[in-house]
C-alpha positions, 0 to 999 in steps of 0.5 A: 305588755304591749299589742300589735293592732296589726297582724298577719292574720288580719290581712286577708280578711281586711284586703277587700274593704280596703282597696276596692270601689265599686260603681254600684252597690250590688255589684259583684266584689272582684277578688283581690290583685295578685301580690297584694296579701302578701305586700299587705303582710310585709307592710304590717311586720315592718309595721309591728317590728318598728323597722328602720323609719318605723320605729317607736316607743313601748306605748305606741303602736301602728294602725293600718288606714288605707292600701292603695295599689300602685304600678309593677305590683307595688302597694303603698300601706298607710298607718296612723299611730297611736299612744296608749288608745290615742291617736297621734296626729302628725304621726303616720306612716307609710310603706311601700311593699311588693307582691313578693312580699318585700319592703321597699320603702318606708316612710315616718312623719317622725322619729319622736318617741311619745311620752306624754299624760293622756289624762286632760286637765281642760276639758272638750267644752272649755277647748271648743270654746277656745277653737271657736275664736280662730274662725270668723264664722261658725256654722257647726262643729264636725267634731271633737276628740282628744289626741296626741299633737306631735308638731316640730319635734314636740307632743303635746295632749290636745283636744282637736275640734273641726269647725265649719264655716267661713273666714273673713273670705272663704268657706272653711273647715278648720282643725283647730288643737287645743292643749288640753293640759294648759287649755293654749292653742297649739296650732290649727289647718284648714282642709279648705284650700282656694286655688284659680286656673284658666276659664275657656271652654274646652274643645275641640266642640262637639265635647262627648261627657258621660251623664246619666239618664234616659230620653225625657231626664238626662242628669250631669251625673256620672254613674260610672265615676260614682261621686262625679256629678255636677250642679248648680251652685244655688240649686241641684244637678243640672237635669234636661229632656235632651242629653245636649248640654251647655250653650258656648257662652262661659257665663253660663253654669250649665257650660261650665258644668260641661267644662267641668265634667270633661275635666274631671272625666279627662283627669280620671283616666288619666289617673286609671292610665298614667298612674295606676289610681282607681279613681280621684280618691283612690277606691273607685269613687270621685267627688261633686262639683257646684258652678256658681260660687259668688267669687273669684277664685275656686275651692276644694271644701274637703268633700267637693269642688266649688268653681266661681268665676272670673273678672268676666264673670266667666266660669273658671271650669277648664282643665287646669282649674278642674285639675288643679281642685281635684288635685288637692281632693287626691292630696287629702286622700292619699297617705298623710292627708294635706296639712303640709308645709306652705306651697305643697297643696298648690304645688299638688295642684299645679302638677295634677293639672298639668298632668290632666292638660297633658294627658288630654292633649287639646289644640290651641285655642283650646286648654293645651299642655304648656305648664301655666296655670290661668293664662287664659282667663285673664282672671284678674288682669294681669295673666297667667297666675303661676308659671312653673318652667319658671316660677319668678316671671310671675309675681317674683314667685320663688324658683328655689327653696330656702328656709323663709318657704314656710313662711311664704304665702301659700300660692307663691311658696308653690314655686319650688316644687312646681319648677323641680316638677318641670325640671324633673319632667322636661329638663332645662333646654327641652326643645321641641317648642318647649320653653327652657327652665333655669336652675338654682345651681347652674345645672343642665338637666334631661327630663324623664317625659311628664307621665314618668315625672308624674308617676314618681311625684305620685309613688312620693304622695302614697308615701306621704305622712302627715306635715309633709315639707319640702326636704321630706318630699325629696326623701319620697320621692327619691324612694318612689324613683328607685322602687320605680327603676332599679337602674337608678336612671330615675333617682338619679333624675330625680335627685338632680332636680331636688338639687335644681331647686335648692332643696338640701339632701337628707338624712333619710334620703335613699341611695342608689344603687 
């Protein structure tokens, strides 16, 4: 006899622990947003129904991880599968529901019924043994479990150890799955993801950060984004008898924490104003940040931002580095987690940035919107280090997708979703000082404004299942457009500049009207 793990019953009791963050331990629990039980509940019988997208084999079923609300009374529903107890990674779901307690849409990692023996052949020992030879440096395995591996149409039984550590360049935490029927490594990802943005203070000065504190010991934490501090990369937070901070010279990690905060303080409301996010991650609560990593580049570690510095040694703690690695946090904690198709992390990150620079809106000289990423640090010499009105003016990145993209260096393979981001946001020939931006079918495009463009690429993330690509993208996003606007001006925006970008329709993808 098969069991549902959700059910209505349930919903009511769960909604707080789910959806609410709050700033400090005793504080009140405020009740539940208006609509949500009742899109919670929807969400769970489509779930247990197997409907459309959702369907699934006699021996699985759907467990409900995360409710995130959205814009206009909608809520996004995230689940992962299990196969008889296990859990099914590269399985999950998501589904977009209503306060009316309406479906609107809903999305599957896969169609692929399970049918696999959960009984192991090689055991967790022999198969941490095996992970550890793909990371140069290990320092402590996180964890082990045995799980169903679904992975391009196949599952496979398989024990997934997270190792800690570092690569021959970087730090690392790596998923590593092991088969735990022939003892074969099936495939691994890195919740690490390295990235470079531009490095100049913000402005214009004197900048206003929130810290904490009072006269004698002022801390760079920020008690009203719980989790946002920032510190030195050797040592601890930055603490003073004064709250006046920095000193105008980038080499300085005290600077770069102010540039850092501002960032992320910045990016935050942007979140809360433009998307409908309570927090980088979702529930109210953000992540730290240590300036003085001894390299030239930064890194999102999975649990905090590392900022390093430049060939100048300047801090890269502007806003687009700052947007940029918060980005890939906000891809790990929306639906379906970051393990996706090569450039979609970067890509992530590029839009968030740009999302941040736009919502702050600084003058020149300072960090201003204009969808470059580093055009000021001059990080290693030869400018700007990815371009997304039109990706191939730096390095030949790619402006259009095509089947080699998953084989494409991870930064270069941003392209695409970069380019169908401007598109989406200005079009082709935006004016107003605005460069213009070339398409792969010889199209011309209008643009829907970048705070709509990013509310659609958002509406796509909290429908995002894990091993997210290109093509799926397109179906997300297609569905987040109409949910958004039942007119179907956007979707059909939004399906213009997949088409831009060489992404092929799908057969999941939506139709409007």
């Amino acid at each position: 006899m098969k069991r549902s793990t959700v059910t209505v019953g349930s919903v009511l009791a769960l909604l707080a622990g789910l959806v609410v963050g709050t700033s400090q331990s005793n504080a009140a629990t405020p009740p539940p947003a208006p609509g949500l039980a009742a899109a919670v509940s929807a969400a769970d019988m489509a779930a247990a129904s197997g409907l459309d997208v959702l369907a699934k084999g006699p021996d699985e079923s759907y467990v409900r991880q995360q409710v995130t609300p959205w814009v206009d009374n909608l809520y996004s529903v995230a689940y992962e599968r299990t196969y008889r107890g296990l859990p099914v990674v590269g399985g999950s779901a998501a589904v977009l529901a209503d306060g009316n307690g309406t479906v609107r849409a809903a999305q599957s990692a896969t169609d692929l019924r399970i049918d696999v023996p959960v009984k192991p052949t090689v055991g967790k020992d022999a198969a941490e043994n095996v992970s550890r030879g793909q990371l140069k440096v290990v320092e402590k395995v996180d964890s082990r479990r045995l799980v169903v591996r679904v992975r391009e149409g196949s599952a496979n039984l398989a024990w997934e150890t997270v190792l800690i550590g570092n690569t021959e360049t970087a730090p690392s935490r790596l998923h590593v799955f092991v088969d735990a029927r022939s003892g074969q490594v099936l495939d691994s990802y890195d919740d690490v993801k390295g990235g470079t943005g531009t490095s100049q203070w913000n402005g214009p000065n004197p900048l206003t950060i929130t810290t904490s504190g009072s006269a004698g010991n002022y801390k760079m934490t920020d008690l009203t984004r719980p989790g946002l501090s920032c510190s030195d990369y050797s040592g601890g937070v930055f603490t003073k008898a004064t709250d006046t901070w920095g000193n105008g010279n980038a080499t300085s990690k005290e600077t770069g924490c102010v540039d850092a905060l501002w960032a992320a303080q910045k990016e935050w409301n942007m979140l809360r104003d433009w998307l409908g996010r309570n927090g980088h991650n979702g529930s109210g609560g953000s992540w730290p940040v240590r300036v003085g990593l001894p390299a030239i580049n930064a890194y999102w570690t999975g649990s905090q931002i590392q900022i390093g510095h430049n060939q100048s040694n300047q801090w890269i703690a502007s806003m687009d580095v700052v947007g940029h690695e918060f980005g890939h946090g906000i891809d790990q904690f929306t639906p379906g987690g970051a393990g996706s198709e090569a450039g979609l992390g970067e890509g992530t990150g590029d839009i968030f940035g740009a999302l941040t620079e736009a919502y702050t809106n600084e003058p020149s000289p300072y960090d201003r919107p204009d969808y470059l990423v580093g055009e000021t640090v001059n990080l290693v010499g030869s400018g700007p280090i990815r371009n997304m009105y039109n990706p191939s003016q730096i390095s030949n990145n790619p402006n259009c997708y095509s089947a080699s993209i998953p084989g494409t260096e991870t930064h270069a393979a941003a392209g695409p979703l970069n380019h169908w981001f401007y598109l989406l946001a200005e079009g082709t020939n935006p004016g107003g000082g605005k460069p213009s931006s070339p398409t792969c079918n010889n199209t011309q495009l209008t643009g829907t404004g970048i705070q709509t463009a990013g509310k659609i690429f958002y509406g796509g993330m909290l429908l995002k299942t894990s091993g997210m690509t290109y093509k799926k993208y397109r179906t997300a996003t297609l569905k987040s457009a109409k949910a958004l606007d039942s007119t179907c001006g956007l979707f059909n925006k939004t399906k213009a500049a997949w088409n831009a970008v060489s992404v092929p329709a799908q057969p999941g993808d939506p139709t409007c009207p």
